[in-house]
Every structure is written in C-alpha cells, then in structure tokens.
N, C-alpha and C positions, 0 to 999 in steps of 0.2 A: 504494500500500500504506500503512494505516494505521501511523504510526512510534509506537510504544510508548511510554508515558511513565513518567518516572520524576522528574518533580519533584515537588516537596514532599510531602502528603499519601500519591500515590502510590508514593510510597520505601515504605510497609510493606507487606510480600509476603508472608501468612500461608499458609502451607501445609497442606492441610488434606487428608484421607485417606475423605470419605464426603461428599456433595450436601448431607444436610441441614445441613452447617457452611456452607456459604453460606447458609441460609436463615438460620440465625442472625448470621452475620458481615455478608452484604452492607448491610442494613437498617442499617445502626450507621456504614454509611460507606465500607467495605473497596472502593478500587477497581483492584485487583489481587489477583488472590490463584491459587492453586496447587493443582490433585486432584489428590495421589500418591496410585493406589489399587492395592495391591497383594495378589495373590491373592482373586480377587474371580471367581464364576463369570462365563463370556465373557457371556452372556445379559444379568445382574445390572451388569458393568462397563457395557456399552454403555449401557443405560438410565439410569444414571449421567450416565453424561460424556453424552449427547442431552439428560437432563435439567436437568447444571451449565450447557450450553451457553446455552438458552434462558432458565435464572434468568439469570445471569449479562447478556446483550444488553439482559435486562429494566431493570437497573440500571444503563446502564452502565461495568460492569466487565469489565475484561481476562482473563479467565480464562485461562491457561493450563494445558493438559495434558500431565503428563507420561508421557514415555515412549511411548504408544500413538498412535503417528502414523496408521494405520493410519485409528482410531477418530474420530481427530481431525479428519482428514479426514472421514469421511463426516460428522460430524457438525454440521460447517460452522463448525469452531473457529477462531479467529485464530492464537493462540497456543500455541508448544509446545517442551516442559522433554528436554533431552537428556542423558544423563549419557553418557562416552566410553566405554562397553560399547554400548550403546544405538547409537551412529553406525556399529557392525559393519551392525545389520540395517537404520536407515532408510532410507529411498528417502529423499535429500532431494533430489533431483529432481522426484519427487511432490509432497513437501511444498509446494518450491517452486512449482510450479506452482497448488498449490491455496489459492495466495497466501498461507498458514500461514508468517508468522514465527516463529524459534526461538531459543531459548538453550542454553549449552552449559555444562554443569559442568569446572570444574578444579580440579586440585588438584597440580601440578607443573610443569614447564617446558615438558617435554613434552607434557604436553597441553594448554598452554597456545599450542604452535607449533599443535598440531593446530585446537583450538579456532580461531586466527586467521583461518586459512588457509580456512574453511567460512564469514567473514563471517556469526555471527550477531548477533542481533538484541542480547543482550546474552551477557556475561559471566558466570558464578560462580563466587565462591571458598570453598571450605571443608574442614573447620569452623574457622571464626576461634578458639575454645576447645570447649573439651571439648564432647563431645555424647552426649545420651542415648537421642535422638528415632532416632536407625539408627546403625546396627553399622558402622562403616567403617575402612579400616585405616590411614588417614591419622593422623597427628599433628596437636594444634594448630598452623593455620597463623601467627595473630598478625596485630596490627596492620601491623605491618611490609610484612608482605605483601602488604597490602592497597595501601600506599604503591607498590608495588614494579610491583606490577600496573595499577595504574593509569595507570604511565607508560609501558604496553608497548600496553595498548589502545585503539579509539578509538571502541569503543563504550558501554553503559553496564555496569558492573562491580556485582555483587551479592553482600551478604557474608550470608554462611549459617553456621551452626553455632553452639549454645551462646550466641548472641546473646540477651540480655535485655533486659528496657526500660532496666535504668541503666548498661549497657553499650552503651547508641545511640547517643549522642553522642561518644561516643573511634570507634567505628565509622563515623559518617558524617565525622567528622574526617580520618579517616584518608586518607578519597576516596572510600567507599563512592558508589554513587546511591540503592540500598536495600538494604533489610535484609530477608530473608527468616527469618522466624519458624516455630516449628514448637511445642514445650515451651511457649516462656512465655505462650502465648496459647490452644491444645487442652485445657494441663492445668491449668491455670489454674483457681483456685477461681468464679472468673466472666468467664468470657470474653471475654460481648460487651464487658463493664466495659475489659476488661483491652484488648481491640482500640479502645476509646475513646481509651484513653491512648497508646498508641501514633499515633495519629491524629493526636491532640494535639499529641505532643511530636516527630513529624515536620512536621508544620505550624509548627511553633515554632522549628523549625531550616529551613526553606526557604531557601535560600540563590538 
C-alpha cells in the first residue's frame, strides 16, 4: 500500500468542494488536496469524484475523498476523508480491502480514542481558530492542542480550521505535518497565486 506523504511541499492540503478546483490548483503544484462535495445530485457527484480521480493520477496527486466511501471505491480512489459521524455508516472493511487508505477527523479525546483505535492513515484536528469555511460546534482548539496530540499519535497529525498562510508556521511549529486549507486559498482574491505561496512557504519550512 502506497504510505501517504506528508513532507515538505506536500504538508498543504487545500480543500476544495467542485473538480474544476483541481484543474486550477493541481497545475500550480498542489500534490494533495481534498473534494468535500456536499449536496451534489448522486449522478452529478459520481462524475465528479470518476473525474477528480483520473485528473488527479494525471499529476501525480493524492486526492482524497471525502466522506463517500462508497464512490471512492468504485472509482478507484487511494485516498479517503472521515469525519466520526461518517464511521457510523462506513464499511471500513470494504475500504480496506479496496486498498483505500483513510483519515479521520477529531476534535476531542474521545474521538481521538476512537480515531486511534481504526489505525488511520493520518490524523485531524480542528479548527485550530475560528472558522468560517462550515458550521461546526466545536471551539477553537489552539496551538496547544496540537502539541498535545501529537504526543498521543503515531501517525501523521493535520491541522484544519481558520489556518492562514501567516498562521503556518506557529502551526507547523506546533507538530503539525500539514495544514489543511479551505478560506485562504477558495476565497482568495487569486488562488492559484495564493496556492503558490503556500507551496513556497511549506517548502521553506521542510524540516
């Protein structure tokens, strides 16, 4: 099984919610990045993520999918995004077997036990500060947290939420291994610019 990386450049994990954001992002360098596509007809989803699949191998990048294991599977995906609502319905027996590594979101102790205990592929934690990008009912978690987490896992640890680019390095300081982007990259007055710098300035910090 392919082990997933997460050094240097690909520590930035841009999240992105529609295929044509990989046509824009991959070309500029992204070799990780994230489809959360929600509320999407089932017809319209599939040809999607069939679609991100094969840009994605084209360059390659790690795409993961979230949520629709299902999807992911037929589609011939590596990788895929779980939040601990999401682990009620997956088969990750399927998954497993269709060699699909995964990650798992957290955002408490206990699901941090849970999250352990499923050995995935990597870690998340969020939102490190405020977020605008989804609704969620968590609090900022903080640096701290991140410190905290890191010593409890042994695999690679992702920090999400409200991150922005002059906020990456107190973040990878902290122990992050990447940083998942959502805001300062989508909404961003130029994107692919803005995925440049990010690029950059994870490259710059490769530790």
């Amino acid at each position: 099984m392919k082990k997933m990386r997460f050094d240097g450049i690909y520590g930035f994990y841009p999240i992105v919610d529609d295929y044509h954001w990989l046509e824009r992002l991959l070309p500029q360098g992204v070799k990780t990045i994230q489809l959360r596509i929600k509320d999407l007809p089932p017809t319209q989803l599939k040809e999607q993520i069939k679609q991100s699949v094969q840009y994605a191998k084209a360059f390659d990048c790690q795409l993961i999918i979230n949520d629709h294991w299902q999807l992911a599977i037929e589609s011939g995906a590596s990788y895929l995004h779980l939040g601990q609502e999401d682990l009620v319905e997956a088969d990750l027996t399927a998954v497993r077997d269709a060699g699909i590594q995964f990650g798992i979101s957290t955002h408490d102790e206990q699901e941090l036990a849970v999250a352990v205990d499923l050995r995935p592929a990597y870690i998340a934690l969020g939102p490190i500060y405020k977020t605008t990008s989804k609704k969620v009912k968590w609090l900022p978690q903080g640096l701290e947290k991140i410190k905290i987490w890191k010593e409890k896992i042994n695999c690679p640890l992702i920090a999400i939420g409200g991150i922005t680019l002059d906020r990456a390095v107190d973040v990878l300081t902290a122990g992050a291994q990447s940083i998942a982007v959502v805001s300062d990259v989508i909404y961003h007055q130029h994107p692919e610019n803005r995925a440049k710098q990010w690029l950059e300035l994870l490259k710059e910090n490769d530790s």
